[in-house]
C-alpha positions in Angstrom: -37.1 -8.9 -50.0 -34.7 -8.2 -47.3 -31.1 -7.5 -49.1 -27.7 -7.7 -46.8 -24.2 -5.9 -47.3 -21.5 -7.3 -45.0 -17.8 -5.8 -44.3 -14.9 -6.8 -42.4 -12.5 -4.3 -40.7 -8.7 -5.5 -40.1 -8.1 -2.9 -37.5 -10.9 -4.0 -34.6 -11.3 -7.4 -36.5 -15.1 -7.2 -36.9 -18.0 -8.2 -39.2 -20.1 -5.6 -39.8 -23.6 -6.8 -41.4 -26.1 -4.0 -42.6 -29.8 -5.2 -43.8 -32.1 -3.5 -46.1 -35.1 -3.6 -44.2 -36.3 -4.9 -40.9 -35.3 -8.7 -40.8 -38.0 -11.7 -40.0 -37.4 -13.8 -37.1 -35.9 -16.8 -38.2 -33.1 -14.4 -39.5 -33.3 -12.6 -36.7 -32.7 -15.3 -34.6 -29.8 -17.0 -36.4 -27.8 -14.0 -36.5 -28.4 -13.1 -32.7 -27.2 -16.7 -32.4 -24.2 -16.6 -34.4 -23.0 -13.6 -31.9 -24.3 -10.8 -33.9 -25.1 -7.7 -31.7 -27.2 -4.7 -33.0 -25.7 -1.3 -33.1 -28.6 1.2 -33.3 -26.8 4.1 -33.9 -25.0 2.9 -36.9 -28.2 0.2 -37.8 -26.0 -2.7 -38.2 -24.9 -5.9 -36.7 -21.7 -6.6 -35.8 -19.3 -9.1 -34.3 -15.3 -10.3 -33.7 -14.7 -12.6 -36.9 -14.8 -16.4 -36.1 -15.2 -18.6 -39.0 -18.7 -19.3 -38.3 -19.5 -16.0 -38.2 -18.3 -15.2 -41.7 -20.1 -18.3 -43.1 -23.0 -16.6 -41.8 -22.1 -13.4 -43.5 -21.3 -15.2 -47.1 -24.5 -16.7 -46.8 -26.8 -13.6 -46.4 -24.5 -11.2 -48.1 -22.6 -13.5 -50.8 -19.6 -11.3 -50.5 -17.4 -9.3 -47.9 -16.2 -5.9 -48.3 -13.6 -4.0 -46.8 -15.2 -1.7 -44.3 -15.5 1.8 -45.3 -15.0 3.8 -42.3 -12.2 4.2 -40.6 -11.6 3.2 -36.6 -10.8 6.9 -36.1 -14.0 8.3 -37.9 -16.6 5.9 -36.1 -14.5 7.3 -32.9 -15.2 10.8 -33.7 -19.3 9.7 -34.6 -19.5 7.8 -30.5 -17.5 10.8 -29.1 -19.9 13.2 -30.7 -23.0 11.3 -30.2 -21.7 10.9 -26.4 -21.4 14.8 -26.3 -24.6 14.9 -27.1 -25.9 12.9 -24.5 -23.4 14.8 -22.2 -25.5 17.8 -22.9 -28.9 16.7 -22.7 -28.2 15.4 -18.9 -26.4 18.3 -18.1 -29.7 20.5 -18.9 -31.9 17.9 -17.1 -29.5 18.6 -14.0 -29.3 22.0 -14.0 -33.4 21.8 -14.2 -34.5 20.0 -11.6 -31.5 21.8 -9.5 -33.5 24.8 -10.2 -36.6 23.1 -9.6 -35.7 21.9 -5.9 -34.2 25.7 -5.4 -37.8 27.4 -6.5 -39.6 25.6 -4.2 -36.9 26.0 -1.1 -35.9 29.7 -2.1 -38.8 30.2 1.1 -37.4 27.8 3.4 -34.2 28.1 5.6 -31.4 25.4 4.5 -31.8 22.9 7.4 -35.0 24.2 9.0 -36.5 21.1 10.6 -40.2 19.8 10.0 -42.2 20.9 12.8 -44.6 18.4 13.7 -48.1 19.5 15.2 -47.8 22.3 13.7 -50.3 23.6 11.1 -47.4 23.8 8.8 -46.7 20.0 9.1 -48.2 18.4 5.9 -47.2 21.2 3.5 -43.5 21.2 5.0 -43.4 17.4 4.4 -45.1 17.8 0.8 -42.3 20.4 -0.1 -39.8 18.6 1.6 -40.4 15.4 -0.6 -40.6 17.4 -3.4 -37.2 19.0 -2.7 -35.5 16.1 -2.1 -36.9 14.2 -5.4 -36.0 17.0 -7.1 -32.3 17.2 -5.5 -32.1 13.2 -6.1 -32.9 14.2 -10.0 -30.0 16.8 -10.6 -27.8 14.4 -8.6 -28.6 11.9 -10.7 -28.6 13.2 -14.0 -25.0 15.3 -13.3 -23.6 11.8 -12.5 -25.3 10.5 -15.8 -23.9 13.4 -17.7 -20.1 12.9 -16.4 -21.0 9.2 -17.3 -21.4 10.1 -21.1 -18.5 12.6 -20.6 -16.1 10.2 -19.7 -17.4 7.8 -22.6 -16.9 10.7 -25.3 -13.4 10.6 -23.8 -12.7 7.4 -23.5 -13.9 6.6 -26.7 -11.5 8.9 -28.7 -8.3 7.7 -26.4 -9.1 4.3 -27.3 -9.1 5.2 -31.2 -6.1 7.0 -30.4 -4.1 4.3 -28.0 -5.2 1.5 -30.5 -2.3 3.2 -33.3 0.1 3.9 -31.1 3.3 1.9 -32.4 4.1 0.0 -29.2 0.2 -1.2 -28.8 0.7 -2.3 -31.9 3.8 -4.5 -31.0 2.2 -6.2 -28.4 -0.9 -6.8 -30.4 1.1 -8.1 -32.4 3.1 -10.6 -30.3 -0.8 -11.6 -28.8 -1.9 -12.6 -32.6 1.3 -14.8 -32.9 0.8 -16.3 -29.9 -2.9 -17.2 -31.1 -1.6 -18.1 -34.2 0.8 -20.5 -32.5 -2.3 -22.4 -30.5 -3.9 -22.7 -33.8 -1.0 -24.5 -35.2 -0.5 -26.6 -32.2 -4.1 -28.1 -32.2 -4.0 -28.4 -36.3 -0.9 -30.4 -35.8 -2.5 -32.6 -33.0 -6.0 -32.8 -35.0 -4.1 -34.2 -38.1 -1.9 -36.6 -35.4 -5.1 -38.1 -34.6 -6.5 -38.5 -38.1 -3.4 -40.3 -38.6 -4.0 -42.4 -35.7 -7.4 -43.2 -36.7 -6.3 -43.9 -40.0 -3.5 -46.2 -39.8 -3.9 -49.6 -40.7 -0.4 -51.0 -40.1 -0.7 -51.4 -36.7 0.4 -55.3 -35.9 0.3 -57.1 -32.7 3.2 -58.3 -31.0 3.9 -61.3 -32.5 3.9 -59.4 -35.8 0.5 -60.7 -37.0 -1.9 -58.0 -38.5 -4.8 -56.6 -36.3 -8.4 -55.9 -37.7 -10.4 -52.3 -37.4 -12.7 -53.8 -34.7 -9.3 -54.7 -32.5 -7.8 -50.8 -33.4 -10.7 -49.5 -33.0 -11.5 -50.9 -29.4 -7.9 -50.4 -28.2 -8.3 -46.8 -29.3 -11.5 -46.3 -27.9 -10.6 -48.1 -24.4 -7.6 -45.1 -24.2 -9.6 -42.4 -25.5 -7.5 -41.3 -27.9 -9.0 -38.4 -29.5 -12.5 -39.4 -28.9 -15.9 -39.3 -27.1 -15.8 -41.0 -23.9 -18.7 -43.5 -24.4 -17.7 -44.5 -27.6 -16.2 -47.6 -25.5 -19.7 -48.0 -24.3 -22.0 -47.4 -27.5 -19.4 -49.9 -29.4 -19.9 -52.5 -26.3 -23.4 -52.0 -26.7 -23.5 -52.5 -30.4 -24.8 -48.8 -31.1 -21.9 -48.3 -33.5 -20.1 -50.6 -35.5 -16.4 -50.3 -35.9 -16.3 -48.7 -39.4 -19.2 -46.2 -38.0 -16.7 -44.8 -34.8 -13.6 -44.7 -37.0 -15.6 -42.6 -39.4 -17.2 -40.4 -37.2 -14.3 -39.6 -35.5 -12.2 -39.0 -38.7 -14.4 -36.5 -39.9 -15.0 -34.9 -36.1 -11.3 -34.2 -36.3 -11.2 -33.3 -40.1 -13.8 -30.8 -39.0 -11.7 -29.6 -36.4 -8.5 -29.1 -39.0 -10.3 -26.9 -41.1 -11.7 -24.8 -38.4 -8.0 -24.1 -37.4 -6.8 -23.8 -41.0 -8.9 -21.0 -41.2 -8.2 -19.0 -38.2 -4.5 -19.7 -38.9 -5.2 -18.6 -42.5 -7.1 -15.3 -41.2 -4.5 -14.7 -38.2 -1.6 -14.6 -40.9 -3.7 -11.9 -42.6 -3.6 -10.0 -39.4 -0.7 -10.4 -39.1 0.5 -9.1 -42.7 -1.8 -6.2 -42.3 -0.3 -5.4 -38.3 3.4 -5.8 -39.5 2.9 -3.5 -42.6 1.4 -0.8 -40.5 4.4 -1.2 -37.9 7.0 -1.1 -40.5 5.6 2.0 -41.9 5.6 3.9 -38.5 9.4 3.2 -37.9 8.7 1.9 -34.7 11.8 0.3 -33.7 11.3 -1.8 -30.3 13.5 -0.6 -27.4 16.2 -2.6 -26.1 16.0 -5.7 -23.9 16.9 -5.1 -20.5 19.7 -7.5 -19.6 18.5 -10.2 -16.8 19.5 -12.7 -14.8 19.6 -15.4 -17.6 21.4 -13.7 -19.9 24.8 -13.8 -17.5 27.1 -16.6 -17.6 27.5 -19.4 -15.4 31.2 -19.8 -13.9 32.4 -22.2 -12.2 35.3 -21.5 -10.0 36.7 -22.2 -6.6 38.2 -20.3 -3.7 36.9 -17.3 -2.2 33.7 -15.9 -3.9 31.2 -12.7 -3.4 27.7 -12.6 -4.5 24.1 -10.3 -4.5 21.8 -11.8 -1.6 18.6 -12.3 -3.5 16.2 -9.5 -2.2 18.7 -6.8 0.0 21.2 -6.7 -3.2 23.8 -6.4 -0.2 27.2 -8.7 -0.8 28.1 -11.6 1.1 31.2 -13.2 1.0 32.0 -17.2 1.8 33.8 -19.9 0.5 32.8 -22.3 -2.5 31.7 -25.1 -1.2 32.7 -28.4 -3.6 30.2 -30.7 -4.9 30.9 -33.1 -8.3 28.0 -33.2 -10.9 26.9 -36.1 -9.5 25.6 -34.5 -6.1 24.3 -31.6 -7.5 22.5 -33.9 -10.2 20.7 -35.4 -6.9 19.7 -32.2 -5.6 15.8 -31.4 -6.4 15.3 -28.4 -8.5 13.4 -26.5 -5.7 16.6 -26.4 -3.5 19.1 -24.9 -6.2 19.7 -22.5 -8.6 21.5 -19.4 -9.2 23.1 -16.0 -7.6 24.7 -13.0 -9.7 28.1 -12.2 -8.6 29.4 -9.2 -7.0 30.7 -7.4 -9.9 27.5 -8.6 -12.0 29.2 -9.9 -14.6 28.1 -13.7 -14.3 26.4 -15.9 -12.3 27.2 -19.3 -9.4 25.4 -22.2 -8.3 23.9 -22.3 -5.0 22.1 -24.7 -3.3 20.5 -26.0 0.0 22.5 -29.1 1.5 22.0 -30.9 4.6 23.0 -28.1 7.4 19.7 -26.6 5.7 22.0 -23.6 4.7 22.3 -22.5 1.2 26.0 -22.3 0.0 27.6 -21.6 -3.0 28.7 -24.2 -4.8 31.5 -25.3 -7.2 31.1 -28.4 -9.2 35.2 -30.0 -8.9 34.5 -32.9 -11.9 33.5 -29.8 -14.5 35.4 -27.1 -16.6 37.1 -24.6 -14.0 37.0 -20.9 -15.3 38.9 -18.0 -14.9 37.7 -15.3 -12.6 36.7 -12.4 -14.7 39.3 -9.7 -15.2 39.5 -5.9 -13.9 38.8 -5.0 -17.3 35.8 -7.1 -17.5 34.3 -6.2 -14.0 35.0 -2.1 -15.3 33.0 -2.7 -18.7 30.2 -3.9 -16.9 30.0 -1.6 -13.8 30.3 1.3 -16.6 27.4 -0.6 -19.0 25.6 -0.9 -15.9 25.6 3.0 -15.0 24.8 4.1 -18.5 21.8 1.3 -18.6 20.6 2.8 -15.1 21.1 6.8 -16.3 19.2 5.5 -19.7 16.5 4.7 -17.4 16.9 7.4 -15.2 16.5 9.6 -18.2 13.4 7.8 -19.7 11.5 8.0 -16.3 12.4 11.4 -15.7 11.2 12.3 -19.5 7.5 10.0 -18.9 6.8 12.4 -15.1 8.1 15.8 -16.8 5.4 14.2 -19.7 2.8 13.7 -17.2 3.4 17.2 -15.4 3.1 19.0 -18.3 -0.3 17.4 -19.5 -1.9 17.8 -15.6 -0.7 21.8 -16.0 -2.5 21.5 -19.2 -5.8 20.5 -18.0 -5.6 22.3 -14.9 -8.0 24.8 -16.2 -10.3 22.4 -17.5 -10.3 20.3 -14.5 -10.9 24.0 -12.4 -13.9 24.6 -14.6 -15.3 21.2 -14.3 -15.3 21.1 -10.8 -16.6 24.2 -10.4 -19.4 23.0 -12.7 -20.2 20.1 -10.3 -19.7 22.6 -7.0 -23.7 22.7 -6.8 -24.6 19.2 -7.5 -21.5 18.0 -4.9 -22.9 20.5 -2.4 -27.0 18.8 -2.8 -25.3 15.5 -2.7 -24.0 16.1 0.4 -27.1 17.4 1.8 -29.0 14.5 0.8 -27.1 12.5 3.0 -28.2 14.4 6.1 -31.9 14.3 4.9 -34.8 16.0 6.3 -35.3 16.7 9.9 -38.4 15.5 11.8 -38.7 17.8 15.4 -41.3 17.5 17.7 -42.6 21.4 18.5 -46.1 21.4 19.2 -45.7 25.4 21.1 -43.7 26.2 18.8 -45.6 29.8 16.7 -42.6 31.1 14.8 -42.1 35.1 14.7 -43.3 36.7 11.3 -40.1 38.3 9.6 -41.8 41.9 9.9 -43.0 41.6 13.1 -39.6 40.4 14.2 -38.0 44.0 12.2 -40.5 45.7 14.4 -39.2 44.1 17.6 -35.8 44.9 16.7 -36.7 48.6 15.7 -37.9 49.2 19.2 -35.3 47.4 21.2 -32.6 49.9 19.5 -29.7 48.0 19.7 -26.5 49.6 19.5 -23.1 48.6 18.5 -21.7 46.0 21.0 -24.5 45.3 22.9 -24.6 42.3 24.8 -28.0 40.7 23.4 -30.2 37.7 24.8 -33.0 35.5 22.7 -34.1 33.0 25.3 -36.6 31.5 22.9 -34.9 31.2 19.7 -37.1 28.5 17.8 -35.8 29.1 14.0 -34.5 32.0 14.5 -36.5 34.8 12.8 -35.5 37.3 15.7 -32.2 36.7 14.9 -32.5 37.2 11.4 -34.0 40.5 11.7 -31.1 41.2 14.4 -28.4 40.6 11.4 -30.2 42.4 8.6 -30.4 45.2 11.0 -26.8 45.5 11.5 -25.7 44.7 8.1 -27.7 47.6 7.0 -25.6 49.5 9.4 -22.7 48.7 8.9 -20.8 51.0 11.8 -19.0 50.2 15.1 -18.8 46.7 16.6 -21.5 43.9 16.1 -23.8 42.9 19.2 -22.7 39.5 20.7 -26.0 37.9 20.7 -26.5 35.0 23.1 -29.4 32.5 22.0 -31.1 29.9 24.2 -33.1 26.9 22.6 -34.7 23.9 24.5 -35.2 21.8 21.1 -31.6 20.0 20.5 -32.7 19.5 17.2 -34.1 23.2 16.1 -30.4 24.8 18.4 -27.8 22.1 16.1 -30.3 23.9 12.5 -29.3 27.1 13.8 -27.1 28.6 10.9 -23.9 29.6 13.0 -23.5 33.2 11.6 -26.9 34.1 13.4 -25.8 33.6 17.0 -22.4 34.3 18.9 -23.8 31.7 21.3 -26.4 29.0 21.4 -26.8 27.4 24.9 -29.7 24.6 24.4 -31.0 24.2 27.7 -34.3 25.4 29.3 -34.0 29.1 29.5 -36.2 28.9 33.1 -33.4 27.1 34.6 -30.5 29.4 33.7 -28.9 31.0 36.4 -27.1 34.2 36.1 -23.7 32.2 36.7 -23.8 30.5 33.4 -20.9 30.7 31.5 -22.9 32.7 28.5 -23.6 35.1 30.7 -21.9 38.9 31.0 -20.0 39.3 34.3 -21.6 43.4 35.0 -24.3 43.2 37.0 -27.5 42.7 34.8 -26.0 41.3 32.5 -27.6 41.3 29.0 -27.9 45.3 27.6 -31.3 43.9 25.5 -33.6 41.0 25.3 -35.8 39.8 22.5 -37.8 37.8 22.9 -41.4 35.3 21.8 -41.9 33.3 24.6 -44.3 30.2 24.4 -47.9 30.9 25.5 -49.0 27.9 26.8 -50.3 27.7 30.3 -48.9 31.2 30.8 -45.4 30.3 30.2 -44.8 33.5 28.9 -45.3 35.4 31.7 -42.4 32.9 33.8 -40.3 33.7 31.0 -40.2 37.6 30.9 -40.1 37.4 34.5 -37.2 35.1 34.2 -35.6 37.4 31.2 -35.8 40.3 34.0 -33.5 38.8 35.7 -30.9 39.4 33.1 -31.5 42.9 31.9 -28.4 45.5 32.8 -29.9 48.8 34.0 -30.4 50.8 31.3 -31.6 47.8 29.2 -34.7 47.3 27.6 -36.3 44.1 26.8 -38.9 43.4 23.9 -41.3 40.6 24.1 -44.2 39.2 22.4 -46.9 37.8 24.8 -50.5 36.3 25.0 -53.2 39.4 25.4 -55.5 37.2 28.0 -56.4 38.4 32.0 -53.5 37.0 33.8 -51.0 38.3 31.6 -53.2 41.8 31.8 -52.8 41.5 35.3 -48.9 40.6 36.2 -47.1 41.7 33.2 -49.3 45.0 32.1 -48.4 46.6 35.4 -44.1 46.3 34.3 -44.4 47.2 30.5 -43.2 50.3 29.0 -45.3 50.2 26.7 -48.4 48.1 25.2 -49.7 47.6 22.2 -52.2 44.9 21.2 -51.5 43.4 18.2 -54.0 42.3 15.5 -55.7 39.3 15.5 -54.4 37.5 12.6 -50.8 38.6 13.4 -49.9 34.3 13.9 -52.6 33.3 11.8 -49.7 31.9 9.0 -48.3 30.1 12.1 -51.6 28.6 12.7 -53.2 30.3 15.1 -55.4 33.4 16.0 -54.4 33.9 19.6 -54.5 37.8 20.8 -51.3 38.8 21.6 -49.3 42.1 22.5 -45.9 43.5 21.6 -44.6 44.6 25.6 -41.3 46.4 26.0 -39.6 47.0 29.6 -37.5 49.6 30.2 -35.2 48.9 33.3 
């Protein structure tokens, strides 16, 4: 047998009903009807008190307790259980973050799908499987500053809910509640008393029967259903039936508001107590417009326009209480005077001009004296340096709590650096390029290259065929492993829009994307000596011999003195036109590009000019 316990708590106003076991569903049902939610956490239901409610609650429970834990303590339990959470996401971030990372830690940030290439479908599969895994730590860091801010706001709602002044104002909102309830008692028992009277008399002083009240009652709707007209027409009802129905409708309705008066006054006892204790004592009302006299006197007179608060001066313009009775409330009212020490009438008349106004039929007062206008210009500057005070007080408040969690706003951005950083990376998404030619140099073949072309401190370098820029990298290691004299300012041409703009900028001090066979030696990129460039590197595309009209092309450019480094196809043609210019020639293995996809014989050529 399912056995309840039920508690009420004054200080969130809430019914908190705990069941033995789990409950059938008719039970189920009627308290998930009554309003009843289900806290798993705490394995309770619980709901704002409403009379109905804590019927429910005396019928399942017989009795309600005073709850035993405190606002502040089941705070402290949903901050710490929020924590919790807070820490579980921010391992399930930091994860997957790791996750995407692993599988990237081979692939250059930005470097662009390349489709046709044998590479394609396991570049996509990564690519999907870095961005899910991104989207993961992106997601579960903004769950976890979800269940941070909930810890937080959890505790400075415990904490705001006993501050003094919230308590004031909770205060004035339960009087005001209270109030209604009295209002619609006081009309519910008016109507009883309407329904109920039987000395109601015609006229001509003869007595009327319950059918006649009850007709002339229902015909005017007075406190009751509107078809009851209709259903006593009809003869659904007899008189006696619809005076006793709707007795016992508003008797219903009294009791109901008896009790939520009854329980607000509680509230309200409990509320005041803890106010009185705290000493709170409310501050001061500001003086406002209504609390200045109204004077009436003629002659010259100088106000406060309404929104500038500049003076104007004119002269009172004289009406008698009858005329200003006529004017409609919209067009008149009140200005504060100069000095601020009381108030005139003004009012729009016929030359659709506002004037001021002074009424010649009523009392005629004194203008207020010197030593009245200097009481009140000095109250007004110690009420404005009272508030000058208080305002400057709340920002030196606020200053010194944002220096206080300066550090622990540092750290927490710091924290989200990472995930911020993937979140903006997401938006850019992956990169789909069209480079069918495109056989990317092999990081150790492109050391090689860079070994023979012996680049020396500010040379003037040229990579007409960039592609992802594995030449380039070697060209920077190299150098940062030197670390002497000036860096080479390496010019690098792309044809690929797409693969140039995924160049990472500290690789190149120049990307030009244009076809590198229709550069000219006037370009801007290029070195005014005559030459030009002081080395070349380069892996030229192979198709249809291209790469011979490119190192003929990258001759062009070559200072004397340079020497330029290429990568070319080992068939007859290039045997026969480029062999002839090399330096040297040396055949590289077969399976040199076979990670790129292919198995094409090539050769690593240099030219010394």
């Amino acid at each position: 047998m399912t056995t309840f316990d039920a508690s009420y708590d004054c200080s969130d106003d809430k019914l908190r009903l705990r069941a033995s076991s789990r409950l059938d569903a008719e039970t189920y049902a009627k308290v998930k009807a009554a309003g009843f939610g289900w806290a798993a956490k705490q394995g309770l239901f619980y709901a704002v008190w409403t009379p109905a409610r804590e019927d429910l609650a005396l019928e399942l429970a017989g009795d309600i307790e005073d709850e035993s834990t405190s606002l502040e303590d089941r705070a402290a339990q949903r901050a710490e259980r929020f924590s919790e959470y807070e820490a579980r996401r921010a391992r399930d971030a930091e994860q997957a973050r790791a996750g995407a990372a692993r599988i990237a830690d081979g692939i250059p940030l930005g470097q662009p799908i390349l489709v046709g290439h044998h590479s394609e479908r396991h570049a996509r599969r990564d690519a999907e499987r870095i961005e899910n895994g991104m989207r993961k730590a992106v997601q579960m860091w903004e769950t976890k500053e979800y269940w941070r801010g909930r810890a937080a706001a959890s505790l400075a709602h415990a904490e705001r809910h006993e501050v003094p002044a919230v308590r004031a104002r909770r205060i004035k909102t339960l009087e005001a509640s209270q109030r209604k309830a009295q209002r619609d008692l006081a009309e519910s028992e008016k109507r009883i008393r309407v329904w109920s009277d039987d000395t109601i008399k015609h006229k001509d002083g003869s007595p009327t029967t319950l059918a006649e009240r009850v007709a002339f009652l229902a015909r005017i709707g007075a406190g009751c259903s509107y078809d009851l007209q209709g259903k006593l027409e009809r003869g659904e009802l007899t008189p006696e039936a619809a005076q006793a129905s709707v007795i016992a409708g508003h008797e219903a309705s009294a009791a109901h508001e008896r009790r939520w008066i009854s329980h607000l006054e509680n509230r309200l006892v409990y509320e005041r107590a803890l106010l009185t204790e705290s000493g709170y004592v409310p501050p001061a009302k500001p003086k406002s417009k209504a609390d200045l006299p109204i004077l009436n006197y003629s002659g010259r007179v100088a106000y406060r326009t309404r929104y500038s608060r500049d003076v104007m001066e004119c002269e009172a313009t004289p009406l008698t209480k009858a005329e200003w009775a006529k004017i409609h409330a919209d067009y008149k009212g009140t200005v504060i005077s100069a000095c601020g020490t009381h108030r005139l009438r003004t009012c729009l008349l016929r030359d659709h001009a506002y004037h001021v106004v002074v009424l010649t039929d009523s009392k005629q007062h004194e203008r207020p004296s010197a030593a009245t206008i200097a009481a009140q210009a000095e109250e007004d500057a110690v009420a404005r340096d009272l508030l000058l005070a208080r305002k400057t007080e709340q920002m030196q408040a606020r200053i010194e709590a944002n220096r206080a969690a300066a550090p622990e706003r540092e750290q927490a951005a710091a924290e989200a650096a990472p995930f911020v950083a993937i979140k903006g990376a997401l938006k850019a998404g992956v990169q789909v390029v069209v480079a069918p030619q495109l056989f990317p140099t092999p990081p150790d073949l492109a050391a090689r290259m860079v070994e023979l072309a012996g680049i020396e401190p500010g040379d003037r370098v040229l990579e007409p065929s960039v592609g992802i820029g594995n030449i380039l990298r070697a060209i920077v290691d190299a150098e940062l492993s030197r670390k002497e004299g000036p860096a080479p300012h390496v010019v690098a041409v792309e044809i690929n829009q797409a693969l140039a703009d995924a160049l990472p900028k500290h690789l190149a001090s120049d990307v030009v994307c244009e076809d590198f066979l229709k550069i000219t030696s006037e370009h801007p990129v290029c070195p005014d000596t005559e030459g030009g460039f002081d080395r070349v590197l380069m892996n030229p595309p192979f198709g249809q011999a291209q790469d011979i009209a490119h190192i003929r092309h990258a001759l062009t450019f070559l200072a004397p003195g340079g020497r330029l480094v290429a990568i070319c196809a080992n068939g007859p043609r290039q045997q026969a036109e480029l062999r002839p210019l090399a330096t040297t020639w040396e055949e590289l293995p077969e399976d040199t590009f076979s990670a790129q996809g292919t198995n094409v014989r090539t050769v690593l050529m240099t030219i010394d000019r």
